[in-house]
SEFI-360654 format. One line per field, with one value per residue (C-alpha): x, y, z; residue number from 1. Coordinates in pm, 1 decimal, m for minus. Layout:
N
east: c(X:...);
north: c(Y:...);
up: c(Z:...);
seq: c(NUM:...);
This chain:
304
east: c(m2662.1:m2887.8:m2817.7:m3030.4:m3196.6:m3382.6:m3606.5:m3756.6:m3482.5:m3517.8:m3189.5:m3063.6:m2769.7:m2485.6:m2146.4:m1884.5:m1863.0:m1899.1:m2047.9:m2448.1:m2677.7:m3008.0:m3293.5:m3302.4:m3562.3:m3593.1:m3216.0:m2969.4:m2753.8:m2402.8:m2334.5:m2006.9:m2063.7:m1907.4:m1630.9:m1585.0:m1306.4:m1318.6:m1030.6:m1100.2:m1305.5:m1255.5:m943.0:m898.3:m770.4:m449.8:m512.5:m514.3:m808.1:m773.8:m991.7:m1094.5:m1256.3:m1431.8:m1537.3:m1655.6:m1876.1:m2029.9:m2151.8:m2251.8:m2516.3:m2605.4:m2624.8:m2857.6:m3036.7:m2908.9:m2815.1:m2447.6:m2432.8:m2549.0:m2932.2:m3261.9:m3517.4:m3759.7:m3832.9:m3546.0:m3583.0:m3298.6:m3282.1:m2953.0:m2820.0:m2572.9:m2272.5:m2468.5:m2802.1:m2794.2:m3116.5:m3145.5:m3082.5:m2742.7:m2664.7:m2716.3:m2497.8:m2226.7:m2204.2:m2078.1:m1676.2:m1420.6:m1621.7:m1960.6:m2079.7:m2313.9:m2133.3:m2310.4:m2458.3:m2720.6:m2964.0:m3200.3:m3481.4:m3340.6:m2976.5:m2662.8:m2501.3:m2194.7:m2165.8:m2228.2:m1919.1:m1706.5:m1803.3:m1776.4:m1460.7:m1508.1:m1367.2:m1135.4:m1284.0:m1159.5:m1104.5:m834.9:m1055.8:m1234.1:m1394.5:m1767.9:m1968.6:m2206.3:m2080.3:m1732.4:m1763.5:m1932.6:m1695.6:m1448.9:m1571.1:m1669.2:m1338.0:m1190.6:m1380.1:m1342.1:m935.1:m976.4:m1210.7:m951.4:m1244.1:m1254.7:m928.7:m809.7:m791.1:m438.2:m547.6:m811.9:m542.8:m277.0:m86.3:m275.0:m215.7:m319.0:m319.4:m57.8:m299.6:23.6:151.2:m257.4:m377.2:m164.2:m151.9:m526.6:m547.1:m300.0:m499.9:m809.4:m706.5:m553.0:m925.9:m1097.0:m893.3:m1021.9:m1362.0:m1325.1:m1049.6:m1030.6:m1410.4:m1408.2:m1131.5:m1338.6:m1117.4:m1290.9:m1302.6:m1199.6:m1517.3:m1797.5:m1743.4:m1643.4:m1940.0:m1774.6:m1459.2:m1543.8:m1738.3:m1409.7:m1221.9:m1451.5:m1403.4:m1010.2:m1065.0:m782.6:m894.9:m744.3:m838.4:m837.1:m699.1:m495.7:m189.1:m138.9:m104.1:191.3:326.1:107.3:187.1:480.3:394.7:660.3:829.0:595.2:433.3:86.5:m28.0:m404.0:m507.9:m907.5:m1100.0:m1242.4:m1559.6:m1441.0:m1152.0:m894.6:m543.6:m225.2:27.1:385.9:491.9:862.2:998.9:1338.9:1362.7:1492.4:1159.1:1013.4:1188.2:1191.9:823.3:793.8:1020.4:859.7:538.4:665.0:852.7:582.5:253.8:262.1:241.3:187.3:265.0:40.0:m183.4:m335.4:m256.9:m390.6:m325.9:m358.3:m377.0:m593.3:m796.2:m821.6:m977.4:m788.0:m989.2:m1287.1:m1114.3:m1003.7:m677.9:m402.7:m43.3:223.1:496.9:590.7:677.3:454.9:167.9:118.6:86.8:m43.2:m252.1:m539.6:m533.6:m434.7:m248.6:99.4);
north: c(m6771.9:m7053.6:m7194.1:m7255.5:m7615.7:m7868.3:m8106.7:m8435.7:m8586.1:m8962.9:m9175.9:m9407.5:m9517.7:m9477.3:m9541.7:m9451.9:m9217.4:m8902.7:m8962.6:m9050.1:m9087.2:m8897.8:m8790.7:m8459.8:m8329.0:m8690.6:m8687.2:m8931.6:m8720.4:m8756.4:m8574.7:m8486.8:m8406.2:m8099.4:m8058.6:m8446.3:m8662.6:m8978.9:m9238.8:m9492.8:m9808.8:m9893.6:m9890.5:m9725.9:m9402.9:m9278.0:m9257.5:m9591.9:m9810.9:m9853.2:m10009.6:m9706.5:m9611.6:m9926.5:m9850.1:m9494.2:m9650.1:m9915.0:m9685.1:m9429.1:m9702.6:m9766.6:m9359.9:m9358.0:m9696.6:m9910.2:m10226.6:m10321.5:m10231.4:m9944.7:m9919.5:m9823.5:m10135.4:m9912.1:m9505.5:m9312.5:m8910.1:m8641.8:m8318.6:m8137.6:m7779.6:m7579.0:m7343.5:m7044.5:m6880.4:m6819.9:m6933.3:m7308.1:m7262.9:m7112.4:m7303.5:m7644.4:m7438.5:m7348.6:m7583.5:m7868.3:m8047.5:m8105.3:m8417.0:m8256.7:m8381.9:m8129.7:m7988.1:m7974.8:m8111.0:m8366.5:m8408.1:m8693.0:m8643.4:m8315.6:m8455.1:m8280.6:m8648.9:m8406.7:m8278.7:m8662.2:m8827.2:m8565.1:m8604.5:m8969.6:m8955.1:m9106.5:m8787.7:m8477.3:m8115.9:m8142.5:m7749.1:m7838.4:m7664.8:m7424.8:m7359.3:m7418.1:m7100.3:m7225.8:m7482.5:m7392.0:m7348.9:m7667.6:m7854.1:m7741.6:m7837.9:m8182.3:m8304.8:m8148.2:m8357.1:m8645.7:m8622.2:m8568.3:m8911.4:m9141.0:m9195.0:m9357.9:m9234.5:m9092.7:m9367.9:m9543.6:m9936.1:m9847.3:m9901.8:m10089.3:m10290.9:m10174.4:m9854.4:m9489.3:m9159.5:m8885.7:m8637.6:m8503.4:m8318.8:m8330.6:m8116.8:m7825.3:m7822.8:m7859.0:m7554.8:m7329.1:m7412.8:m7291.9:m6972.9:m6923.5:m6968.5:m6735.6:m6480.1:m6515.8:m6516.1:m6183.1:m5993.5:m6142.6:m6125.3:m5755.4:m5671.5:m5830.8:m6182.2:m6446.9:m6825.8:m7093.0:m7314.9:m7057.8:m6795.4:m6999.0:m6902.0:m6538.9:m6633.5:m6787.9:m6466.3:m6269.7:m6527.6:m6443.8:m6045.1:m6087.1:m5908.7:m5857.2:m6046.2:m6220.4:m6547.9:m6753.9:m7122.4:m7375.6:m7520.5:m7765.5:m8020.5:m7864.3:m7894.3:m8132.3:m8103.3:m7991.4:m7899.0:m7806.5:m7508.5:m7429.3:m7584.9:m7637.5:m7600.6:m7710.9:m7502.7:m7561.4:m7909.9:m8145.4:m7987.8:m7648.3:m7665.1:m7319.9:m7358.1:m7092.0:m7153.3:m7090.4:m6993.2:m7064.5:m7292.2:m7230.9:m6878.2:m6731.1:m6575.0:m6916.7:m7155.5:m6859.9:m6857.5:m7255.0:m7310.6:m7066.1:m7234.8:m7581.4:m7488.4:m7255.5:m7392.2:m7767.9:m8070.0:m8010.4:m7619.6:m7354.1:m7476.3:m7128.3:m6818.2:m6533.4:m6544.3:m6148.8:m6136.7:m6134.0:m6392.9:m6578.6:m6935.0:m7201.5:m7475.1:m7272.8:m7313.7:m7020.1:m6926.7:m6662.1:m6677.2:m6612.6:m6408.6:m6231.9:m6358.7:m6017.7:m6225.3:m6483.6:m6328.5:m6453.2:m6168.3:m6037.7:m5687.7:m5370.4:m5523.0:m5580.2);
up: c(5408.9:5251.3:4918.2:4644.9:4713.6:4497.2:4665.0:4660.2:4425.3:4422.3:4497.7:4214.6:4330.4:4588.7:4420.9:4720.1:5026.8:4833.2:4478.6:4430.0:4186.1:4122.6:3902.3:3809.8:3571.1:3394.9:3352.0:3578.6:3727.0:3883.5:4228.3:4346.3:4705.1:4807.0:5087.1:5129.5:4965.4:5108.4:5009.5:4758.4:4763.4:4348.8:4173.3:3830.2:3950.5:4082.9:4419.8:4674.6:4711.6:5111.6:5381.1:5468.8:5134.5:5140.1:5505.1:5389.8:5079.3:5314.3:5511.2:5289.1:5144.0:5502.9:5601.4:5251.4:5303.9:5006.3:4977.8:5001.4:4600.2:4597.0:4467.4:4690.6:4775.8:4759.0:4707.7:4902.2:4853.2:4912.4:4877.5:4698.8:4753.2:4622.0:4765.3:4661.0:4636.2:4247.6:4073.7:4008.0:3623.6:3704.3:3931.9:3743.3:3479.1:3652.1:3981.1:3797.8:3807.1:3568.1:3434.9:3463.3:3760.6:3999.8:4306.4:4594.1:4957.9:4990.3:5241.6:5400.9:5613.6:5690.4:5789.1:5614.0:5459.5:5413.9:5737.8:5890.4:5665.4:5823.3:6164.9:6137.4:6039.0:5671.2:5485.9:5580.6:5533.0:5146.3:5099.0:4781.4:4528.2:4798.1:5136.3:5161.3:5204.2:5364.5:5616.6:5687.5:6052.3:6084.8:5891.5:6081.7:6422.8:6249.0:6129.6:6483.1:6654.0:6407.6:6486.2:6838.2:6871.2:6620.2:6394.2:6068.2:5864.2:6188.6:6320.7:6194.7:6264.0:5991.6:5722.0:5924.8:5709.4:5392.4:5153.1:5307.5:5257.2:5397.6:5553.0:5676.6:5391.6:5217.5:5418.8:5471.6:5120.5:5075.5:5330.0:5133.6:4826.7:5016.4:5087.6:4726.2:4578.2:4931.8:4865.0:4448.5:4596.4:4779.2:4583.0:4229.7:4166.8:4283.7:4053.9:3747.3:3724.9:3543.9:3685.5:3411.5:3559.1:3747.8:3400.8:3100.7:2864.8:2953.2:2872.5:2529.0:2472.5:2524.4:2319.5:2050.0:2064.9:2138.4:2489.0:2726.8:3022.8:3367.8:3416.4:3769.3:3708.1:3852.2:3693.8:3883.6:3584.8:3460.9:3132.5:2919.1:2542.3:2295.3:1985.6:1757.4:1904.5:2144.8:2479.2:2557.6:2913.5:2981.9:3255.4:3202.7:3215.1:3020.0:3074.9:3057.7:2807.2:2817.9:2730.2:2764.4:2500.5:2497.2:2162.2:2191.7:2456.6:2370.7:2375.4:2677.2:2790.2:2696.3:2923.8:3196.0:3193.2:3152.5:3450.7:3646.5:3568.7:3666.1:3983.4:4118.4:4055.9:3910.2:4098.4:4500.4:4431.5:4481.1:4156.5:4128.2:3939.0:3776.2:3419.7:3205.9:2846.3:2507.3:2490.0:2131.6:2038.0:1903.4:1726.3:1909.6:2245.7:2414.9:2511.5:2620.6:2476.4:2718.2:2602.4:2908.4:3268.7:3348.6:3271.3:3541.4:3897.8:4229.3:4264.0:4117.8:3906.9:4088.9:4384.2:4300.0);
seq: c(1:2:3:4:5:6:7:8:9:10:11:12:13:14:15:16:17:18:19:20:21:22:23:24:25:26:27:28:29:30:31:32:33:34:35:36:37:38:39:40:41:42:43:44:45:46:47:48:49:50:51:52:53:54:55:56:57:58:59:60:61:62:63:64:65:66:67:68:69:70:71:72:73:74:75:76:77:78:79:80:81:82:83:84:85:86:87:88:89:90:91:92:93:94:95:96:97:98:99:100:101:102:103:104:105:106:107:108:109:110:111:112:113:114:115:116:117:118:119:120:121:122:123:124:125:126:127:128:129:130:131:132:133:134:135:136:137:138:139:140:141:142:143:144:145:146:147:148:149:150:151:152:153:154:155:156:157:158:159:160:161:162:163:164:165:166:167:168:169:170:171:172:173:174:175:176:177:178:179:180:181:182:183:184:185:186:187:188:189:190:191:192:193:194:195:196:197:198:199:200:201:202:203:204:205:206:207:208:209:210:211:212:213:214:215:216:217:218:219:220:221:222:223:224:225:226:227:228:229:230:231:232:233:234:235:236:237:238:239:240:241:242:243:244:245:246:247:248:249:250:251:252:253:254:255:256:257:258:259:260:261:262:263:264:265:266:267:268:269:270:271:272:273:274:275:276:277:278:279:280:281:282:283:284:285:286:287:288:289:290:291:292:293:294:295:296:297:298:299:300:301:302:303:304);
């Protein structure tokens, strides 16, 4: 399988080891490069700024041909593609993050820059959110060989004495998550499930005409908001906003489905769930109410 490619894209800037900077149709645009999550080189987030994320940005904007901040000399031309072969106006619709950022690979002179920061060691095979259709296999046989050589994060003198990650417990997690969101792919879109991010205009449509729908997302944030009585969980993005609300957290069925909620899927649980229901809007967001524990499922419709 091939995915759907855009060409000829002209580099504007190189920000770490897996975010870049194009121009798309006149438009800067922000790429979040698929597959790779490579540790980080800037603080401001909640995750370490290590030696190896500065490692992995330096030599992203030497892989690219930058200078050491960043921005091209001259011309430099990539090439993007996305993790399917849907037509390019879907695919700019629906390919995009939690912050609105396009998902995807990017190549130079006909080298996979995804496929390189794995094999060099600069990034995991990040499958958190999702195997790559396209380039699992090699992937795969990239970060192998990554670990088997001690390269870049593998290697542990990279961050001696400094902050790291714990791969350790990451990735098994990372790999459960995986096969939560294949096994969406190949049984949950048969059985007519709807994904918060790849089918929100659908989901606002059924929001609209009260539908009964079952909808794909990740709780992994939890709990976020109270609100009087009742509990607010945000199980969309800020790009693709969906909520489920608990009317009454003190109720018995309440706190059974809030604790359930908590100890199953929040924090380093599974994250993902199938959620069944009418879907309303609230202050034109959608959303399904919980009121029964019969609601939230790991599996997709018809097989319990």
């Amino acid at each position: 399988m091939k995915g759907t490619r855009i060409e000829k894209l002209l580099l504007l800037k190189v920000i770490d080891g897996d975010t870049v900077k194009v121009e798309l149709e006149g438009k800067r645009e922000s790429l979040r490069l698929l597959s790779l999550d490579t540790e980080e080189s800037r603080g401001g987030g909640h995750k370490p700024v290590t030696n190896a994320g500065k490692m992995a940005s330096a030599w992203a904007k030497q892989w690219f041909g930058t200078d050491p901040e960043g921005i091209p000399e001259k011309d430099i031309w990539v090439d993007i593609e996305f993790d399917t072969a849907d037509p390019v106006t879907t695919c700019l619709e629906k390919h995009r993050g939690n912050y609105g950022r396009l998902l995807c690979y990017v190549h130079k002179n006909g080298d996979n820059y995804n496929l390189k920061a794995i094999r060099n060691g600069w990034s995991p095979y990040f499958i958190k959110y999702g195997r790559s259709r396209l380039y699992n296999d090699e992937f795969l046989q990239a970060e192998t060989s990554a670990q088997a050589g001690t390269m870049g994060i593998w290697d542990d003198t990279v961050n001696a004495g400094g902050k790291s990650r714990d791969y350790e417990h990451l990735l098994p997690w990372w790999h459960m998550r995986g096969t939560l969101v294949e096994n969406f792919r190949t049984r949950g879109v048969a059985a007519g499930v709807k994904s918060v991010r790849l089918d929100y205009q659908e989901l606002v449509a059924a929001a609209k005409a009260g539908q009964q729908v079952t909808v794909f997302c990740d709780l992994q944030g939890g709990i976020q908001h109270w609100t009087g009585d009742g509990a607010v969980i945000f199980a969309g993005s800020p790009r693709h906003k969906f909520n489920l609300w608990v009317p009454d957290r003190y109720s018995k069925t309440g706190c059974g489905i809030l604790r359930f909620i908590h100890n199953r899927y929040a924090g380093h649980g599974r994250g993902y769930i199938y959620v069944s229901g009418p879907a309303g809007l609230y202050r034109d967001k959608p959303q399904i109410i919980l009121e029964s524990p019969d609601q939230l499922s790991d599996l997709p419709p018809g097989r319990d």
